[in-house]
C-alpha positions in Angstrom: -101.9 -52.4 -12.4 -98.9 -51.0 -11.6 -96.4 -52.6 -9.1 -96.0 -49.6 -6.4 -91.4 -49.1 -6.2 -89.9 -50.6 -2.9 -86.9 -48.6 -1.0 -84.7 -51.0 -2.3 -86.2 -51.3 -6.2 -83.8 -50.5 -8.7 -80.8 -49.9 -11.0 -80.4 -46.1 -11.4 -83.4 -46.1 -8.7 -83.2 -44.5 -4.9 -84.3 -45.7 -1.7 -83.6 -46.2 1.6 -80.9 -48.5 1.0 -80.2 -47.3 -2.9 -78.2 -49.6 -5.4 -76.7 -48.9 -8.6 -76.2 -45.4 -9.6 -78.9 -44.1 -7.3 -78.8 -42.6 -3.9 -79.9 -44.1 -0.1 -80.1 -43.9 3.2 -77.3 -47.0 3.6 -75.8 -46.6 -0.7 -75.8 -48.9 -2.8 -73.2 -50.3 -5.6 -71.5 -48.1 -8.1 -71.6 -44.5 -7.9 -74.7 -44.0 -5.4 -74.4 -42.5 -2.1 -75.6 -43.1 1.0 -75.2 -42.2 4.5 -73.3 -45.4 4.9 -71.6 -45.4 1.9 -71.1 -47.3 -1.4 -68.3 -49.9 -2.6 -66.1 -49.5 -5.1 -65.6 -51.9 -8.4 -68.2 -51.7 -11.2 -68.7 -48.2 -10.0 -66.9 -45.9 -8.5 -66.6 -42.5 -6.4 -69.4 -43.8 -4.2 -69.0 -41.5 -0.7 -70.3 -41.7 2.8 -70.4 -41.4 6.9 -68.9 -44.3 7.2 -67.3 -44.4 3.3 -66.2 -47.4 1.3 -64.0 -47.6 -1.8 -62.9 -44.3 -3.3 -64.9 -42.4 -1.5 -63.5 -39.9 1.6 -64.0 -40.3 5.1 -63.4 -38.8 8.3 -61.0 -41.7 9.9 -58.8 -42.1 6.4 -57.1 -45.3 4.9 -57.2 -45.8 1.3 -59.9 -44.1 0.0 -61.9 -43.9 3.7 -65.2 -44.0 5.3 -66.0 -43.0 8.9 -63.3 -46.5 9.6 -61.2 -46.0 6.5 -62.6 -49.5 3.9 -60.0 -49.9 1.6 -60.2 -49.4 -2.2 -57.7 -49.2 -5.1 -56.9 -45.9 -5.3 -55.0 -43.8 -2.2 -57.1 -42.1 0.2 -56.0 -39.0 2.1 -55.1 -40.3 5.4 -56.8 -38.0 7.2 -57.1 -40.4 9.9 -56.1 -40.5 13.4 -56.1 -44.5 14.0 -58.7 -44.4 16.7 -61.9 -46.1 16.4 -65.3 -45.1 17.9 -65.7 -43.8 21.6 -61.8 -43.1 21.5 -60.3 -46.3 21.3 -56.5 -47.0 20.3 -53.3 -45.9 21.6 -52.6 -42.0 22.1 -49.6 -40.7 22.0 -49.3 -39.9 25.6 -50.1 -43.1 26.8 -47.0 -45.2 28.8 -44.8 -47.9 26.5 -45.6 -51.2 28.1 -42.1 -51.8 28.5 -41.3 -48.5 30.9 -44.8 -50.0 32.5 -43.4 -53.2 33.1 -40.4 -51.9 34.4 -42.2 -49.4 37.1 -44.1 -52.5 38.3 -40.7 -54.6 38.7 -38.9 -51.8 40.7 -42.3 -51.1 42.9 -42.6 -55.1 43.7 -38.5 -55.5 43.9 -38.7 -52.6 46.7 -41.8 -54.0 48.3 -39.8 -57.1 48.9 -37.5 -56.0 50.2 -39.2 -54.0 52.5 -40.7 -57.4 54.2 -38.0 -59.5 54.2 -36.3 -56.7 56.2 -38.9 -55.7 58.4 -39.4 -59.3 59.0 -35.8 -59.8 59.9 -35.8 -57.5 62.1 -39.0 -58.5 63.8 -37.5 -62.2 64.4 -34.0 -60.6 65.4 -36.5 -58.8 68.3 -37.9 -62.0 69.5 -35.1 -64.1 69.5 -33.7 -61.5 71.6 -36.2 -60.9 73.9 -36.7 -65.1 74.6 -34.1 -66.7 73.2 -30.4 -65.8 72.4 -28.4 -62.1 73.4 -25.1 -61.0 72.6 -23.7 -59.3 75.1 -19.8 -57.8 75.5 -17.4 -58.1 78.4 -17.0 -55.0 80.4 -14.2 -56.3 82.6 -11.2 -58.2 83.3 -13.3 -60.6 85.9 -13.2 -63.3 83.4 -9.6 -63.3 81.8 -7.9 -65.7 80.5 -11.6 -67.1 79.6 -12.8 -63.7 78.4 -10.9 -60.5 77.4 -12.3 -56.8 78.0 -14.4 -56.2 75.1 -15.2 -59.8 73.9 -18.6 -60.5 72.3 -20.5 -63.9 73.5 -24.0 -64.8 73.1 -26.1 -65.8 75.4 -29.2 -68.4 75.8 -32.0 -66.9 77.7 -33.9 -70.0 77.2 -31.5 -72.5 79.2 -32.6 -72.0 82.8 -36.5 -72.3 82.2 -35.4 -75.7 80.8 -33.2 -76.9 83.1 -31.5 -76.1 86.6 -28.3 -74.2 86.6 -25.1 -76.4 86.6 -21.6 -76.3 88.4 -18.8 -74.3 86.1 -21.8 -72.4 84.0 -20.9 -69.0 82.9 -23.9 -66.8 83.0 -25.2 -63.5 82.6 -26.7 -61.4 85.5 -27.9 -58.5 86.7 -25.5 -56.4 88.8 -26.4 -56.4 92.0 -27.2 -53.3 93.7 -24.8 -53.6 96.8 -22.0 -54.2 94.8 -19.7 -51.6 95.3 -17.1 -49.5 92.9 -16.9 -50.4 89.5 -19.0 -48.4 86.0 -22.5 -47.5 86.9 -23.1 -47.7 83.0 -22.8 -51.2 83.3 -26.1 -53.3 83.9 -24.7 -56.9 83.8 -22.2 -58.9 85.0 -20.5 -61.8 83.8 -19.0 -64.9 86.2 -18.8 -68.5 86.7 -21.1 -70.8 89.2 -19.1 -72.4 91.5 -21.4 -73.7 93.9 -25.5 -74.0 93.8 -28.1 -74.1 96.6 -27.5 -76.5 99.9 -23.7 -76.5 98.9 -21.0 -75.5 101.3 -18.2 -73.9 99.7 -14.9 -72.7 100.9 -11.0 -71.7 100.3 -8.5 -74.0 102.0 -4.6 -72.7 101.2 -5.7 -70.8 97.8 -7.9 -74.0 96.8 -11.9 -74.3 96.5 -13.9 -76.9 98.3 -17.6 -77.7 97.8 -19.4 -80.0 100.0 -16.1 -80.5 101.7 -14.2 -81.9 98.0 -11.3 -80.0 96.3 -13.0 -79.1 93.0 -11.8 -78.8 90.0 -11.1 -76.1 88.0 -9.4 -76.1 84.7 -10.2 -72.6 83.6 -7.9 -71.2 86.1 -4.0 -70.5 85.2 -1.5 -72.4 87.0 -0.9 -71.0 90.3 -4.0 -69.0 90.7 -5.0 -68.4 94.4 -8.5 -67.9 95.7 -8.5 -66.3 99.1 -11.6 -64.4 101.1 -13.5 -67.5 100.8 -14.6 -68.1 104.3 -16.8 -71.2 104.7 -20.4 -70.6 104.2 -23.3 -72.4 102.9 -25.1 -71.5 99.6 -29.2 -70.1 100.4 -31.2 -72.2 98.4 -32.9 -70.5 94.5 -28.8 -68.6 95.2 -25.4 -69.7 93.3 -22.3 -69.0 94.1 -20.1 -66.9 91.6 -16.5 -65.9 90.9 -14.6 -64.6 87.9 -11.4 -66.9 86.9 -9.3 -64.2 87.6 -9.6 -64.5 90.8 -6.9 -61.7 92.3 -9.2 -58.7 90.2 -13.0 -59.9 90.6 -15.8 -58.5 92.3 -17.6 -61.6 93.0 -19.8 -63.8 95.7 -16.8 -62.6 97.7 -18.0 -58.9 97.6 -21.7 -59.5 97.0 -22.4 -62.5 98.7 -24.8 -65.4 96.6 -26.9 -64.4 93.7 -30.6 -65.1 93.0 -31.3 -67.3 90.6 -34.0 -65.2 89.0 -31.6 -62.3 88.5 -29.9 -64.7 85.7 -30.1 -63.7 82.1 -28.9 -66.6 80.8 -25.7 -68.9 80.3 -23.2 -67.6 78.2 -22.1 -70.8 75.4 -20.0 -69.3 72.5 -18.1 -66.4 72.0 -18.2 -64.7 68.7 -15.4 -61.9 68.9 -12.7 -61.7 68.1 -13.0 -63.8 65.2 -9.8 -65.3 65.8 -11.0 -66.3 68.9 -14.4 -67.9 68.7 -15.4 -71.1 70.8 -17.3 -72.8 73.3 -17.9 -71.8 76.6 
């Protein structure tokens, strides 16, 4: 009885998956042809979908199938290089390189960006608690400071520590001081006496607690005069600019509170050819 042919049976046969010179679904070997193709070698001009040697195929190569197989003779690079669902490089598609160099320039100004903003934010704080320059809008101070210096001043100072005799500090101007720039907001001057001292001018000279102080920061031959005796209100100091003959001072305004201090003035900054402690 006669053995019934298989899909796969067979030189010169067909079937589903062919060999030989026949035809199948998938091709076989030699000249067959299939949906999927034959290969090349013992036969030849096998074509398919996806094609194999020699035969012609819709993504090229030499001799292409559907993904170009390679054979020994040319194929007709028809081809575009992509593979299934569209993968591969297109021609529109960004070089890495110009990629890598938007990246670099979008993190390089990122950077930036922080370390300014955050420069700025510490610049705010220290500021606000700790140090502020601030410029000298008269000549109250000179020789010490000259119209237009630049000195910095520590905010922090007095919530540390009491003020001190000979401090030069900050303040702000007090309202029943008379004449002068409305524009300006602060003053400038040196503590000559604290509260519970008793200070007064004896023959151009300054006494504290009944002793002759003294005061370095002065030029020879400097007079202070208007300084009747009077004892210093306690949280008050007593202030006076060094030049003494042009100063609106504790002499004008009477004693200062304490709490109207900014801080204590410690270094001056400008001129550069001038810079020094306080």
């Amino acid at each position: 009885m006669a053995r019934r042919p298989e899909p796969w049976d067979g030189l010169g046969g067909s079937g589903a998956y062919g060999s030989g010179r026949g035809s199948g679904a998938y091709g076989g070997s030699g000249r067959g042809s299939g949906a999927y193709g034959g290969s090349g070698g013992a036969g030849t001009g096998g074509s398919g979908a996806y094609g194999a040697s020699r035969g012609a195929g819709a993504y090229g190569g030499n001799d292409p199938g559907a993904y170009g197989s390679p054979a020994t003779a040319p194929g007709n690079g028809a081809g575009n290089g992509r593979g299934p669902g569209g993968e591969g490089p297109d021609d529109g598609d960004e070089p890495p390189a110009e990629h890598r160099a938007r990246r670099s320039l979008r993190r390089t100004v990122l950077e930036w960006a922080a370390v300014i903003g955050g420069g700025i934010l510490i610049a705010l704080v220290v500021e606000a608690f700790l140090v502020q320059a601030f410029w000298i809008p008269s000549p109250s101070m000179v020789p010490t400071l000259e119209v237009g210096d630049r000195v910095l001043v520590n905010k922090l100072s007095y919530k540390l520590h009491p003020v001190h005799h000979g401090d030069v500090v900050v303040f702000s101007r007090p309202k029943l001081e008379g004449g002068g720039d409305d524009n300006i907001k602060d003053l400038i001057k040196r503590v000559i006496a604290v509260g519970g001292d008793t200070i007064e001018a004896r023959d151009g000279q300054v006494y504290v607690n009944g002793r002759l102080i003294d005061e370095p920061y002065l030029p020879n031959g400097t007079r202070t005069d208007s300084l009747p005796r009077q004892t210093v209100p306690k949280d008050r100091v007593f202030v006076m600019g060094d030049n003494r003959s042009d100063s609106q001072d504790s002499r004008v305004f009477g004693p200062i509170p304490t709490d109207t201090i900014v801080g204590r003035a410690f270094v001056k900054v400008l001129p550069l050819t001038d810079v020094g402690w306080l």
